[in-house]
N, C-alpha and C positions, 0 to 999 in steps of 0.2 A: 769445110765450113767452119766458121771460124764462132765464138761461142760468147754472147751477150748477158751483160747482165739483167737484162730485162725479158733472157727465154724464160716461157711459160714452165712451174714445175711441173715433176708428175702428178698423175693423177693422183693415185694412192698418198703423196702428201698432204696435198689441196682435200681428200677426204679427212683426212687425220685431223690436220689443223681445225675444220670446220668440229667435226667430234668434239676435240678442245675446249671449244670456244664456245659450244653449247654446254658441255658440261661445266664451265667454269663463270659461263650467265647464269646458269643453274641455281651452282652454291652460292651467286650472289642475292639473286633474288630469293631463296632461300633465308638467306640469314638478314632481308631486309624485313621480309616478310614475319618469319617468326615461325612458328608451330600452332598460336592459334587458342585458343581456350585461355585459361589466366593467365597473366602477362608477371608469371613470377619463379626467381630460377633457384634451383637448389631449394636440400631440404627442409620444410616447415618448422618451425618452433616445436620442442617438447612439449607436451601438453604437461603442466604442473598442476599437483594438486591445491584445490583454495582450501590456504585455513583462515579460519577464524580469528578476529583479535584474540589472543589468551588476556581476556581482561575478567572473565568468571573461571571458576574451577572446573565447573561445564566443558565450555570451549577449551582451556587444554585437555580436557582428557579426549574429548572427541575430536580434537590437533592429533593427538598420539594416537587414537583409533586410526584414522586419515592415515597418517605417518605410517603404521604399523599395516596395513591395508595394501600402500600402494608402495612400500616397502621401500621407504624416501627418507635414506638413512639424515641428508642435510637439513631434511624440514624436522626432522625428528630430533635431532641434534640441539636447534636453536630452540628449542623449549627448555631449555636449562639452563640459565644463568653460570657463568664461569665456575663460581662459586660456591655452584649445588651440592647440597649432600641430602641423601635421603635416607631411607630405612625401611625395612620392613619385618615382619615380624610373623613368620609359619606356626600356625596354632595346628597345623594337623594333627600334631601329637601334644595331649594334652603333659604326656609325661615328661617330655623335651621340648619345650618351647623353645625354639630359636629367633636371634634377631642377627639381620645383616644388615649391615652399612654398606651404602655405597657413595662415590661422586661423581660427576659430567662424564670423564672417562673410562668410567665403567659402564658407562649407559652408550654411551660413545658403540663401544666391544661389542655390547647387547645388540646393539642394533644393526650393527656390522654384519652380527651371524646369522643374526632375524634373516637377512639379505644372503644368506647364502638357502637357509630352510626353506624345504619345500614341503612341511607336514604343516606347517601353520598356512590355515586358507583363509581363515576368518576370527575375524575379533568382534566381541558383540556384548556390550554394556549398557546394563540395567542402571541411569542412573536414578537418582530421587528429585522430584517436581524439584525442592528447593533444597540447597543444599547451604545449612549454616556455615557462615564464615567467623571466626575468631583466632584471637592470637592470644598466647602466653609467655612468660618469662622466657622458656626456652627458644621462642620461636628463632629464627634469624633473620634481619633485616632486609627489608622490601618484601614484607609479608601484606595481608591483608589489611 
């Protein structure tokens, strides 16, 4: 007998192929279809903390509460002007007063380590109803 190309195959492939051919309608209608619930892929936006215009003394320092909070060294960062210098001044000991300078890149550091600490859990400032604004000689410009 001689052998055509139009003999029937076996069984077992004619099974196979069909398998195929439903699994491969399958993942089509699958992926026509969707999965169902919100129609949105990958993941969500970072939730960013909202600060405040820093247009009162107010609003920056509870920026830098925010900031120091949610441990957001880049929001904490833009509170200072390139050309920031600040100071402060330790009266704990009456008999050694100290004062320290600092500028942007020192706060920059600070905040850095903030972001590594894990003994700081909370920050929490008493400020006052109003707080007087004024300037003097020494101040530096794009003050109040």
């Amino acid at each position: 007998m001689k052998a055509t190309a139009l003999q029937a195959r076996p069984r077992s492939t004619r099974i196979l192929s069909l398998r195929l051919a439903i699994v491969g309608a399958s993942v089509v209608l699958a992926g026509l279809v969707g999965c169902g619930g919100k129609k949105t892929t990958g993941p969500g936006p970072s939730p960013q903390p909202k600060y405040l215009p820093s247009s009162t003394p107010q609003n920056t320092l509870r920026n830098m509460q925010l900031a120091y909070m949610t441990r957001d060294s880049s929001g904490y960062d833009s509170l200072f002007e390139a050309d920031y210098i600040g100071s402060s001044i330790d009266q704990s000991n009456p008999d050694t007063v100290k004062r320290y300078d600092f500028v942007k890149a020192d706060e920059a550091r600070h905040i850095s380590a903030l972001v590594r600490a894990t003994t700081i859990t909370d920050i929490h400032l008493v400020l006052m109803p109003v707080l007087s604004r004024y300037t003097d000689a020494g101040d530096p410009r794009g003050g109040p």
